[in-house]
Each structure stands twice: as structure tokens, then as C-alpha cells.
C-alpha positions as CSV (number, residue, x, y, z in Angstrom):
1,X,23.6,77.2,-18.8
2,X,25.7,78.7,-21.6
3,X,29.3,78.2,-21.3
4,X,29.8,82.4,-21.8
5,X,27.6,83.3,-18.4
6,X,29.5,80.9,-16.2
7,X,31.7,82.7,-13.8
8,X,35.6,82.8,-13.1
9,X,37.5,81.8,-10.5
10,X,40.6,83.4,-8.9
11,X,43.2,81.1,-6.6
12,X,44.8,83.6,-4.1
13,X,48.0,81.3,-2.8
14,X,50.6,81.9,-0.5
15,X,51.9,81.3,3.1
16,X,49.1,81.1,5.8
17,X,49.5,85.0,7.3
18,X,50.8,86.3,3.7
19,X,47.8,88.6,3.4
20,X,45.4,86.3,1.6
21,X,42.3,87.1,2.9
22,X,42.5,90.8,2.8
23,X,43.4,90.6,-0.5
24,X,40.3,88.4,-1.2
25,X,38.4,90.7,1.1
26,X,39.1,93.5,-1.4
27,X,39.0,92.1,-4.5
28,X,35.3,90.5,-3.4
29,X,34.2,94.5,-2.0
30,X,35.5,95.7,-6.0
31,X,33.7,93.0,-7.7
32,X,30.7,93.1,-5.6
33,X,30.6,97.1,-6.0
34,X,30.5,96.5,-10.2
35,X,27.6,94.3,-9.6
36,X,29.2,91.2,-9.9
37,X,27.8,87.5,-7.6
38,X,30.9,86.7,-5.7
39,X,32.1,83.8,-3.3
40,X,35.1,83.7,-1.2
41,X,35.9,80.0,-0.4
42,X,38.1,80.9,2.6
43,X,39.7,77.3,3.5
44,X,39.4,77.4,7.7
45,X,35.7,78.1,6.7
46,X,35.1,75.5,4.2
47,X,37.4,72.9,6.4
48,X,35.2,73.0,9.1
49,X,31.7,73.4,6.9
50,X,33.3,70.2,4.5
51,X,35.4,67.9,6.2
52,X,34.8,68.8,10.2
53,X,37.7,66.5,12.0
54,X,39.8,65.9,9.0
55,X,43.6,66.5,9.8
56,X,45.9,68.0,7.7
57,X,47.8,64.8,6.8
58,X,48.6,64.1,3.0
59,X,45.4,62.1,2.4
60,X,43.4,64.6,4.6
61,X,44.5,67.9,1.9
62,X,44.1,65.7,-0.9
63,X,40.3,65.2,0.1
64,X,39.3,68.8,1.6
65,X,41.4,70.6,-1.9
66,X,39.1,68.3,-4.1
67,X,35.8,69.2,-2.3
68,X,37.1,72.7,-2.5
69,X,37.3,72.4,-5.7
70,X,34.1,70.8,-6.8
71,X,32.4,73.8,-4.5
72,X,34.1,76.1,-7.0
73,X,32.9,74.2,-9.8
74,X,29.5,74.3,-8.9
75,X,29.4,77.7,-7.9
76,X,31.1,78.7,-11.3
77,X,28.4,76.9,-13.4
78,X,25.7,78.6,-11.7
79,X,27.2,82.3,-12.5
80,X,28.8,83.3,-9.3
81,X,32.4,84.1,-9.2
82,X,34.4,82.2,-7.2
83,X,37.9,83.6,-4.5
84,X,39.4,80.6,-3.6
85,X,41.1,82.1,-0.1
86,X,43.6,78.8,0.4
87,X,47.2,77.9,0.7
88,X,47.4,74.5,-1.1
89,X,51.0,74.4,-0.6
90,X,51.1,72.1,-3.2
91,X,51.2,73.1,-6.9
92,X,49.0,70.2,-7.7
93,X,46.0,71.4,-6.2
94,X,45.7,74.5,-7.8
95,X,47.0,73.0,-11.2
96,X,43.8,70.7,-10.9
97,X,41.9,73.8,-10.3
98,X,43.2,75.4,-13.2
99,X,42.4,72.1,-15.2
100,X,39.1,71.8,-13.9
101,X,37.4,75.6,-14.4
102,X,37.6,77.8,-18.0
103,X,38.3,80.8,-16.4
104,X,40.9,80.7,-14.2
105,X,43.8,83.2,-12.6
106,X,46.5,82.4,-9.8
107,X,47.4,85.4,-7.4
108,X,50.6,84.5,-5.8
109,X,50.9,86.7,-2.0
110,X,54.9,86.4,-1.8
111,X,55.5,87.2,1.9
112,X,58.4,86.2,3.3
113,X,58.4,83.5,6.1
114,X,59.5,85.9,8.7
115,X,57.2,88.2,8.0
116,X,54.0,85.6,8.1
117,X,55.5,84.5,11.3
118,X,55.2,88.2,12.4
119,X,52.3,88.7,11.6
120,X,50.1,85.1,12.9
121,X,47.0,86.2,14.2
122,X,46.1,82.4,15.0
123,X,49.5,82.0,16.3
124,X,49.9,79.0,13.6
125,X,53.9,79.4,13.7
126,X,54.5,79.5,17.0
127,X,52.6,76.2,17.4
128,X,54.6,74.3,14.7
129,X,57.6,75.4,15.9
130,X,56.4,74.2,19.3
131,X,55.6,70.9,17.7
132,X,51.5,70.9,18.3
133,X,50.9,71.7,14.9
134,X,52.8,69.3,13.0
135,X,52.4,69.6,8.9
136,X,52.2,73.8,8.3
137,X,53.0,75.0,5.0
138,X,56.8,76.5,5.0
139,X,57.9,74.5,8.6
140,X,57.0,71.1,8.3
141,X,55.2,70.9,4.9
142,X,56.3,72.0,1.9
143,X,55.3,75.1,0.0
144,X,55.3,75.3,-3.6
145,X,55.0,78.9,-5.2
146,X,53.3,79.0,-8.8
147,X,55.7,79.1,-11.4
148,X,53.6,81.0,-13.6
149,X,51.1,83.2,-11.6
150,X,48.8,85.3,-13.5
151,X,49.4,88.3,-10.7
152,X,52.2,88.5,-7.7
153,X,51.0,90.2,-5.2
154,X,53.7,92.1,-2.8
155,X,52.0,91.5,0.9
156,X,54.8,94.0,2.1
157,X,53.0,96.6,0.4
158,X,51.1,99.0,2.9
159,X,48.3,99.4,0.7
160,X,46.2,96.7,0.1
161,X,43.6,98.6,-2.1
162,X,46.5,99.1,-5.1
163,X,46.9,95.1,-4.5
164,X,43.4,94.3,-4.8
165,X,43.5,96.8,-8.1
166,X,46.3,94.4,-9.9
167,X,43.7,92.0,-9.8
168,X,40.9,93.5,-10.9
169,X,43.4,94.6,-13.5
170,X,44.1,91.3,-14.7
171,X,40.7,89.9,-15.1
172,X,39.9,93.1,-17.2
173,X,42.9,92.4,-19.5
174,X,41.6,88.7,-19.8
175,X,38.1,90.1,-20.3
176,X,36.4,87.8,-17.8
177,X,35.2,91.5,-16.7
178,X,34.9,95.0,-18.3
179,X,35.2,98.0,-17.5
């Protein structure tokens, strides 16, 4: 395959509850309504479908983030655009990401930790702070914002359609899609 019809891939980051997978949601509807082959690598979904009964110690997220990556990879190289949906609290993993596919953007959802807690459908906060979970991003884990995100995404924002558009934006402006 030509290097010019593989796809790109998009790394939507932030707190689990920030409003990542809407905005994945969204941007996968837009690029799917222009015609486009997309996949949204949402990371509770590929956990189980990957590494079923892996934890979420250090050696655990280094293992599932590189599968989750080569996943990308391959989808990339056969033309379908790729939505990575996944915290990867660590800059490293998305850095490798970054290394590893051409065309690349990082979306940063900045939600405030409060808010996320708020806002925990799977009640993920509550059970760190309750000491069953044990290693969540922004409690017990670090998280590690991008320090150079293509697109910052306000999760506060009460409509995610204008979001979704900042993306689509961007990708436009890098040319990795037209009109």
C-alpha cells in the first residue's frame, strides 16, 4: 500500500469521565458522514478483547498501550482511520504512538478532577477513593497532560458538536482531510 492512502490516527487523552468518548463518538459520526473508514479503539473494549485479566499495574499498561498501538498500526496501513478512545496517563504512551504512525494528532479533554468525579458513570472514583480500585489516573496514578496537544478540548463546554468540529478542524488544516 502507498504511503499517501494510509489513514491517520487521532489520540483523544484525558481523565477517565473527561468526555472522551463522546467526543470520539462525534468526531467518528463527522468522519463517517464525509465518507471516510473509521475505528474507534475505545480502551475498556480493547482491554477486555486484548489482554482479558490483565491489571492495571505498571507492567500490565505497558503491555495493553503497546497492543493498542500495533492495532492502530495495522488498521492505519490498511486505510482506516483510527480514534484512539484511552487515557494513557502517561505521556510515554502516546509519544510512542506519535513515533510510531505518520499522521498523528493529540486531542487533550481538560476536565477538571472534580468534575470527572461528578460525572463517573462506572463509579471509577468512588471505588479508588474507597481503596478497591487501586492505580486510577489522577488518585493513585499519575496523569500526565500533553504538553503540546494538537487540539484542547473544553469538556465543560455544553455542546459537544462545536468540540467534535475543532477536530475535524485540525485534520483539515493538516490536510489529512479536505473539505
Amino acid at each position: 500500500m502507498a504511503k499517501e492512502e494510509a489513514g491517520f490516527a487521532i489520540w483523544i487523552t484525558g481523565l477517565p469521565s473527561s468526555g472522551k468518548s463522546t467526543l470520539a463518538a462525534k468526531v467518528a459520526k463527522r468522519l463517517e458522514d464525509k465518507g471516510a473508514r473509521v475505528q474507534v479503539l475505545e480502551s475498556d473494549v480493547m482491554r477486555d478483547l486484548l489482554t482479558p485479566g490483565l491489571g492495571y499495574e505498571q507492567a500490565d499498561r505497558d503491555r495493553f498501550y503497546q497492543l493498542l498501538i500495533i492495532v492502530g498500526e495495522l488498521l492505519l496501513h490498511n486505510g482506516v482511520d483510527v480514534i484512539f478512545d484511552a487515557t494513557a496517563g502517561e505521556r510515554r504512551f502516546r509519544e510512542e504512538a506519535r513515533q510510531r504512525l505518520d499522521k498523528f494528532i493529540e486531542v487533550y479533554v481538560d476536565c477538571p478532577l472534580e468534575e470527572c468525579e461528578r460525572r463517573d458513570p462506572k463509579k471509577i472514583y468512588a471505588k479508588a477513593r474507597e481503596g478497591i480500585y487501586t492505580n486510577v489516573p489522577g488518585v493513585q496514578a499519575p496523569y500526565e497532560p500533553p504538553l503540546e496537544p494538537e487540539v484542547v478540548i473544553d469538556s465543560t463546554s455544553e455542546n459537544p458538536e462545536i468540540e467534535a468540529g475543532k477536530v475535524i478542524d485540525c485534520l483539515k488544516k493538516l490536510k489529512f482531510i479536505v473539505g
